[in-house]
C-alpha positions, 0 to 999 in steps of 0.5 A: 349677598349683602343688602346695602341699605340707602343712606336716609338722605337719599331716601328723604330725596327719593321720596321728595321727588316723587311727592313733587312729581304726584304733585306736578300730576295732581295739578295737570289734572286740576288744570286740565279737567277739573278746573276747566269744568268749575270756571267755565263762563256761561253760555250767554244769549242776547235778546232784543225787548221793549223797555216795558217787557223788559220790566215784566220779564226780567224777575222770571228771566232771573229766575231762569238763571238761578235754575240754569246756572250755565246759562245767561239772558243779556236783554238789550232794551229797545224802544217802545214802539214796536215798529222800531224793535222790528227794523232794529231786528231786521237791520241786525239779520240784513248784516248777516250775523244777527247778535240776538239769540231769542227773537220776541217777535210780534205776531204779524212779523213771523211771516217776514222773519220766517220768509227771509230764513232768519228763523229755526224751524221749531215744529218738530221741538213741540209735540201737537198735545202741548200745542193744543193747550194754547189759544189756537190763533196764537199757535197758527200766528206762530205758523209760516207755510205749515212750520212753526217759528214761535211759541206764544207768550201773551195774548192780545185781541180786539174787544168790544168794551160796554157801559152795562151800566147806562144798559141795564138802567134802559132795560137793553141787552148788549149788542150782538151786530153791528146794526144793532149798535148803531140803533142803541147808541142812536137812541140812548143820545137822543135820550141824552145818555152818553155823548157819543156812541162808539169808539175806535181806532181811524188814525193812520197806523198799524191800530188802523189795520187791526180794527179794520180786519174785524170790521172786514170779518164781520161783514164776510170779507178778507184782506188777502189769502197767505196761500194763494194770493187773493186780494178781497180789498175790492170785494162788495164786503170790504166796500160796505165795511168802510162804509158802515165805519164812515156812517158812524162819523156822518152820524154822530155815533162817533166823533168826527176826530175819531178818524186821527184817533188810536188806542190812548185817544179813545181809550181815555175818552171811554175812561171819562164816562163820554161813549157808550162802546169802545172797541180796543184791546184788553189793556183797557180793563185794568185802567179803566177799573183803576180809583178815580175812572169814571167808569169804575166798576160799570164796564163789560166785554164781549166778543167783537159785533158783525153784520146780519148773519155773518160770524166776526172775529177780534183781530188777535195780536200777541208776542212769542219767542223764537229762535234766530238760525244765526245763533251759536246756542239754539239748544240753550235758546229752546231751554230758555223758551221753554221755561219762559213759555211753561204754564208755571211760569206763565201763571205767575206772571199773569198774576203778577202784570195783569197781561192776557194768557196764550194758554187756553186753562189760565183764563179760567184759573181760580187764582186768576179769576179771583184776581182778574174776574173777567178772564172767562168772558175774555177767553171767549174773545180770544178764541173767536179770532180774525188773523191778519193775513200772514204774508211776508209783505205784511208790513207794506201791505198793511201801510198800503191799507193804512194809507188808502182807509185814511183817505176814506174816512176823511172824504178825500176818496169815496169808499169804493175808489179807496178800496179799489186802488188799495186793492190793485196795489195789494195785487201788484205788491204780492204779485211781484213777491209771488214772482220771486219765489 
């Protein structure tokens, strides 16, 4: 049979429609698996920081993004007292669905958030080898009825700042007790060495609470058990706690104002060459040893003093991050946490603010050292730790300590009345939480 050729228009159209039809698939295919994957947004997660934090955190936030192109960190600004970031956060979680994905949480909140159910369960994203590389309190902070909600960022403790100075020129050693504070600074005022003897923190506040729970310490008492409820506020220990910090004011170790004093106040009183001690958190070494103090260069630091034969403690602040349970991206928030909270990361960005560790091995690093050269001394602070009771009612607990250790000191109840009322509302606030559960 004859082959009858194809008219070359013909062919031309044949082959016209089938590089349309190729074109036609190349471009489903474009349009629905390549391209997709190309202009897909990132995940974007919202986190809810203090002014200040914002400024240290953001270049390592950035960071993180250049690493993790897929992932973005909004950070909402907040104001700088933390007690309003709290409320902040816990009007967002009363509203149901909270629009933070990471939680900065302050150590004494995890017990509240943990309670109410705004917080994922991280115990098991965290293996007990990494955890042991942070200070222990930090990492039992983060802890709420045996599960972990926060991994710690930055530490904070109380300390005992010193003049070594007027100390080394009268052949004294640092105290160890509080006994023996109040001795030397009674006798090196008599001499006329230093205005006043020691400074702290009596203003009705959150400040007020955390002095106050190392004072407790360092006579053997407690505030409350998290576990069974137990209330120590009437105890002969708490009593003689206030009432050695009354004896300072009665005695002209510290001043009468220092009753309506907190960080700053007695900070910059210690800062211009007026007190022989201080007690106050670690921010104070970097300001003090800044050109222009007074106190440049004469200064030193120890663990936080207790009674005759008891074991003190500094009560140990610090911030961590968690992730809310209402997040739509947990795997990316716990990518994100775990960067922000590497040892790397945390390295270079206590080199760069100053800022205290939550690992155990960068209080001894040599470029910090170098940089900060009272770093090993202060891991000695942080390691010897009083917590805060971790109850989900601290917050009302702690206003009712507040309210009750301000009537004490400024002589509108005696010690032992103070106490017994702040301890009778104590039990009644947690006995009525108790029922709840």
């Amino acid at each position: 049979m004859q082959k009858i050729n194809s008219p070359p228009s013909f062919r031309r159209q044949k082959r016209s429609a089938f590089l349309a039809l190729f074109a036609i698939a190349l471009a489903a295919v474009l349009f629905l698996f390549i391209l997709p994957a190309r202009t897909q947004q990132p995940v974007v997660l919202t986190m809810l920081m203090q002014g200040q934090d914002i400024v240290n955190w953001k270049p390592f936030i950035q960071e993180f993004e250049q690493k993790n192109p897929d992932i973005r960190i909004n950070l909402i600004e907040g104001p700088f007292d933390s007690n309003l970031v709290e409320n902040l956060y816990t009007s967002a979680f009363l509203l149901g669905d909270s629009p933070y994905d990471i939680i900065n949480m302050d150590i004494v909140w995890v017990p509240k958030f943990a309670a109410a159910g705004w917080m994922l369960d991280l115990t098991n994203k965290i293996s007990p080898q990494q955890l042991s590389k942070f200070i222990k309190g930090n990492v039992e902070g983060g802890r709420y009825r045996g599960k972990l909600y926060r991994i710690p960022h930055a530490s904070d403790a109380g300390m005992f700042y010193y003049r070594k100075d007027i100390l080394e020129h009268a052949g004294i050693k640092p105290p160890q007790t509080f006994e023996e504070m109040f001795s030397i600074s009674q006798n090196l005022q008599k001499q006329g060495k230093t205005t006043w003897g020691y400074l702290w923190q009596g203003k009705q506040y959150e400040g007020v609470s955390a002095m106050f729970v190392e004072v407790l310490a360092g006579f053997g008492g407690f505030w409350a058990n998290p576990d069974t409820f137990e209330v120590g506020l009437d105890k002969p220990e708490a009593i003689k706690a206030v009432e050695f910090l009354k004896s300072t004011i009665a005695s002209g170790i510290s001043p009468a104002g220092v009753s309506t004093y907190g960080e700053e106040e007695t900070r910059l009183l210690f800062q211009s060459g007026k007190s022989l001690f201080l007690r106050n958190w670690p921010y104070v070494w970097r300001l003090a040893n800044t050109a222009g103090s007074k106190v440049k260069d004469k200064i030193a630091i120890a663990p936080m003093l207790s009674s005759v034969g008891k074991q003190g403690g500094s009560c140990l602040g610090g911030w961590g991050w968690g992730i809310a349970k209402t997040s739509k991206h947990p795997e990316q928030a716990w990518k994100a946490i775990q960067y922000l909270t590497s040892e790397e990361t945390q390295r270079k960005f206590i080199l760069e603010t100053g800022l205290v560790p939550s690992y155990k091995s960068l209080f001894l690093d040599p470029k910090i050292v170098t940089q900060y050269p009272h770093y090993p001394q202060l891991l000695k602070v942080v390691e010897k730790s009083a917590l805060r009771p971790a109850i989900a009612q601290y917050a009302q607990a702690s206003d009712i300590l507040q309210r009750y250790l301000s009537a004490a000191f400024t002589g509108k109840m005696t010690s032992e009345k103070a106490m017994t009322t702040a301890a009778s509302e104590t039990r009644n606030l947690l006995g009525s939480f108790k029922q709840a559960q």
